[in-house]
C-alpha positions in Angstrom: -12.4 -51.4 -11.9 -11.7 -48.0 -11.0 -10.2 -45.3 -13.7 -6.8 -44.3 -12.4 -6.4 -40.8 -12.6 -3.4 -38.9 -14.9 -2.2 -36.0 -15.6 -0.7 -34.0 -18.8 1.1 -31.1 -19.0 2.3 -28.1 -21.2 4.8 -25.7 -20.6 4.4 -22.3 -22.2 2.8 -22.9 -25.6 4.5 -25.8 -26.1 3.0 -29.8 -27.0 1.5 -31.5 -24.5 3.1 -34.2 -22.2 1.9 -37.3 -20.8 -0.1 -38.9 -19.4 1.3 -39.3 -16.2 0.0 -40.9 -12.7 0.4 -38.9 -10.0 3.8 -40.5 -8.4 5.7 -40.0 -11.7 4.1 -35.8 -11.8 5.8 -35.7 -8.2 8.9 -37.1 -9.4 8.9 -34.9 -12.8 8.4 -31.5 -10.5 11.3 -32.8 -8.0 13.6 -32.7 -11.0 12.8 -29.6 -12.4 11.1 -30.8 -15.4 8.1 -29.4 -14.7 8.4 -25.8 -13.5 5.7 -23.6 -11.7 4.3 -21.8 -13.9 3.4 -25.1 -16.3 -0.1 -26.0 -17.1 -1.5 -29.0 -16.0 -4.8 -30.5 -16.6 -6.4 -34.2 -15.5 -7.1 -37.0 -18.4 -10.7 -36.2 -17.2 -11.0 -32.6 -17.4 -10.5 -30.5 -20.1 -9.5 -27.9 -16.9 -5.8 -26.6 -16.9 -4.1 -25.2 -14.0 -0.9 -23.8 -13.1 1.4 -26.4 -11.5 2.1 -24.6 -8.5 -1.6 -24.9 -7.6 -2.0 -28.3 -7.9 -2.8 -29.9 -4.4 -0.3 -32.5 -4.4 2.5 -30.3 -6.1 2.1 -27.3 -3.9 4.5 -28.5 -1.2 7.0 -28.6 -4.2 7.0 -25.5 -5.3 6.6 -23.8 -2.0 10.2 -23.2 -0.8 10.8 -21.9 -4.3 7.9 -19.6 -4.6 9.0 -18.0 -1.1 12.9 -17.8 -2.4 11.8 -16.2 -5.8 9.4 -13.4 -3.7 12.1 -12.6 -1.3 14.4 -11.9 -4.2 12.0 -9.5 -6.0 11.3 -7.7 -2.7 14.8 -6.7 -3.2 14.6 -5.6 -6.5 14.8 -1.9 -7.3 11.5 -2.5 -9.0 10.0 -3.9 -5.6 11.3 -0.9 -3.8 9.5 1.3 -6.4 6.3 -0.5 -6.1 6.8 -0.3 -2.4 7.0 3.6 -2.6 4.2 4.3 -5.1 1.8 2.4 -2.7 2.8 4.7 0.3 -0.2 5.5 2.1 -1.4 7.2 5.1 -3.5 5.2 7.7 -5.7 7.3 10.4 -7.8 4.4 11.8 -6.3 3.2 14.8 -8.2 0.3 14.3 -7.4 -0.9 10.9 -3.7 -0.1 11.5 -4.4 -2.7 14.8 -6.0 -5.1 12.4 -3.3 -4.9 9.9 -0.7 -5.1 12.0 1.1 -2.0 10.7 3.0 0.2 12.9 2.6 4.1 11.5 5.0 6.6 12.8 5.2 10.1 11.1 8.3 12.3 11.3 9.3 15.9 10.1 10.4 16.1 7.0 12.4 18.1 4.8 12.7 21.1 1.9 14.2 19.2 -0.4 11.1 15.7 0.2 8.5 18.7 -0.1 10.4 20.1 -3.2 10.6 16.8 -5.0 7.0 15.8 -4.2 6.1 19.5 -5.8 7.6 18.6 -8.6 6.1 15.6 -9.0 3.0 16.7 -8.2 3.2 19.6 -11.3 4.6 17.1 -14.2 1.6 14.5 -13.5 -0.9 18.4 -13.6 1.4 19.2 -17.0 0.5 15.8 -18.0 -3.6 16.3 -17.5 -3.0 20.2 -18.8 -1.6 19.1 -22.1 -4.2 16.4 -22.9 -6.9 19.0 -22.0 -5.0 21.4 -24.6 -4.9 18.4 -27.2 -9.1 18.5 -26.9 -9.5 22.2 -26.9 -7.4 22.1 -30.3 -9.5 19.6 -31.9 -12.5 21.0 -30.7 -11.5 24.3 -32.6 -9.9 22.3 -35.6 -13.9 20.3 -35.9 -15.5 24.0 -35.4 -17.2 23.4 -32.2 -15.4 26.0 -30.5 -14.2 29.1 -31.5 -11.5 30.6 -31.1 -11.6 33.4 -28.8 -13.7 30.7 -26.7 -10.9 28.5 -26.5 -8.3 30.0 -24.3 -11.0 30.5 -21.8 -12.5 27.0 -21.3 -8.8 25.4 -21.9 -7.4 27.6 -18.8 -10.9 27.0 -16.7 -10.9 23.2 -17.3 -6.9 23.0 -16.1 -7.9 25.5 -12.8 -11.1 22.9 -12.2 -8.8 19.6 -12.6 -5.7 20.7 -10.8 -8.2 21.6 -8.0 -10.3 18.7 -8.1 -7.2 16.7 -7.7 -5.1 18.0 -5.2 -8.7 18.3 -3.1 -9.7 15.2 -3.9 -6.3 12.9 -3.2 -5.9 14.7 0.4 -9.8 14.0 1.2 -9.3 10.8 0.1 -6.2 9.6 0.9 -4.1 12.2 2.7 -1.9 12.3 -0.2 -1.1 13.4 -3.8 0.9 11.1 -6.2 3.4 13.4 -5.7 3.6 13.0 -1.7 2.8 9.2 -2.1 5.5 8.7 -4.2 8.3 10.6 -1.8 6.5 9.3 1.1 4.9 12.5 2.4 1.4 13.1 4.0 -0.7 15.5 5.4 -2.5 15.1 8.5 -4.5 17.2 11.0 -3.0 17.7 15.1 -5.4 14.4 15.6 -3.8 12.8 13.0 -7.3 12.4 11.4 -8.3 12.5 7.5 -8.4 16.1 5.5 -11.7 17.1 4.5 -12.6 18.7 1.5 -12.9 22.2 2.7 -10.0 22.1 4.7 -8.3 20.4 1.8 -9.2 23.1 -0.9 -8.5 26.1 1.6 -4.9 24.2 1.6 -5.1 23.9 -2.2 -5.5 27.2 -2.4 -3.4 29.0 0.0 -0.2 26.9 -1.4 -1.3 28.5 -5.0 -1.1 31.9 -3.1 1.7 31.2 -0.9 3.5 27.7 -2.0 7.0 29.8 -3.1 6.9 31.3 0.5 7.3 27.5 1.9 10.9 27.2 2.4 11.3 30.9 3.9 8.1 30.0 6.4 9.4 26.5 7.0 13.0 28.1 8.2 11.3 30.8 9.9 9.5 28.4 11.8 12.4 26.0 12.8 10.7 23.7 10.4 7.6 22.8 11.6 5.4 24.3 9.1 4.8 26.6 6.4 2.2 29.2 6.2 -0.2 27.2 4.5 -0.1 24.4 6.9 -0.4 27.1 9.4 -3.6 28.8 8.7 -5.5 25.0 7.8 -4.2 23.6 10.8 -2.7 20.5 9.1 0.8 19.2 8.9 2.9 17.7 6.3 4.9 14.6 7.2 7.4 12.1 6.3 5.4 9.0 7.1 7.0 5.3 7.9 4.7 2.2 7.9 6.1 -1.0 9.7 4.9 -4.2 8.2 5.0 -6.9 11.1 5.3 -10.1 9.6 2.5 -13.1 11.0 4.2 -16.5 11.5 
């Protein structure tokens, strides 16, 4: 005679329940006794899963899964998530593949401003943990002193550069730009590369508090920096296109 199959269950840290057959688990999740995110495990497995990814409970939990996730995508913490993953997309192919639709429009003083700022609180951040190690590097008497200035100010120059080239190689962006939805792209629309990404770096060291009076010279196409690299900052929009 064959071993009928049942079920227990546990929600959060609480006892276990059961055992159950099947039928009465479908009947248990159908009245809200057992929620999604319960453990479940068969009488013949010491294995325990979540509830909503049990095969004959999925159906259960589907429409309320979807109505939950549709709710959080309005949240003002989805919308935030949403804008710290900003990105910039050059392959035409991938953006096919992913069904994204990339537009990039002009964008504004006040987006470059913000993104700026941004940009120089995450460098104060990395600045001020560099000047936390130069001060117990002193305070252990491994380096002196007079030494100490020196390395602290050429180890903030090296990772201030290495990020700013680094995120625009990379990914066209800096957490700053990401964040306020900002990229910067070349007339093909094609990814920065490191020398054209430092010579940007650097110019906008030189000449970044020029921007806004180059950018309203210019009828605000570009500033000065983006002039001599030949690259662009834009406001970029990515359209999602939903699969059904």
């Amino acid at each position: 005679m064959a071993i009928e199959n049942q079920y227990l269950f546990r929600i959060g840290d609480g006892p276990e329940q059961g055992p159950y057959d099947e039928k009465s688990m479908i009947a248990l999740a159908q009245n809200g006794e057992i929620p999604h995110d319960a453990k479940i495990r068969s009488t013949l497995l010491p294995i325990w899963t979540k509830a909503r990814e049990v095969d004959f409970l999925k159906d259960i939990y589907r429409e309320l899964l979807l109505k939950m996730a549709e709710q959080y995508s309005l949240s003002d913490k989805a919308k935030l998530e949403a804008r710290l993953q900003m990105r910039g997309d050059y392959d035409p192919l991938a953006t096919a593949l992913s069904q994204e639709g990339i537009t990039y429009e002009a964008t504004t003083p006040i987006a470059r401003t913000l993104a700026a700022v941004t940009d120089l609180l995450v460098e104060s951040v990395g600045a001020l943990v560099i000047m936390f190690l130069c001060w117990l590097l002193v305070c252990i008497h491994i380096l002196p002193n007079f030494l100490a200035m020196y390395v602290f100010l050429f180890l903030v120059w090296s990772g201030i550069s290495i990020y700013n080239i680094w995120m625009l190689n990379v990914y066209g962006q800096t957490y700053g730009m990401r964040f306020w939805g900002l990229v910067a792209i070349t007339a093909d629309k094609r990814p920065v590369y490191c020398c054209r990404a430092y010579w940007y770096f650097l110019l906008t060291c030189l000449f970044g508090v020029l921007t806004p009076f180059t950018w309203l010279c210019t009828g605000g196409r570009f500033s000065l920096q983006e002039y001599l690299t030949g690259l662009r900052i834009k406001r970029i929009h990515i359209a999602r296109i939903s699969i059904r």
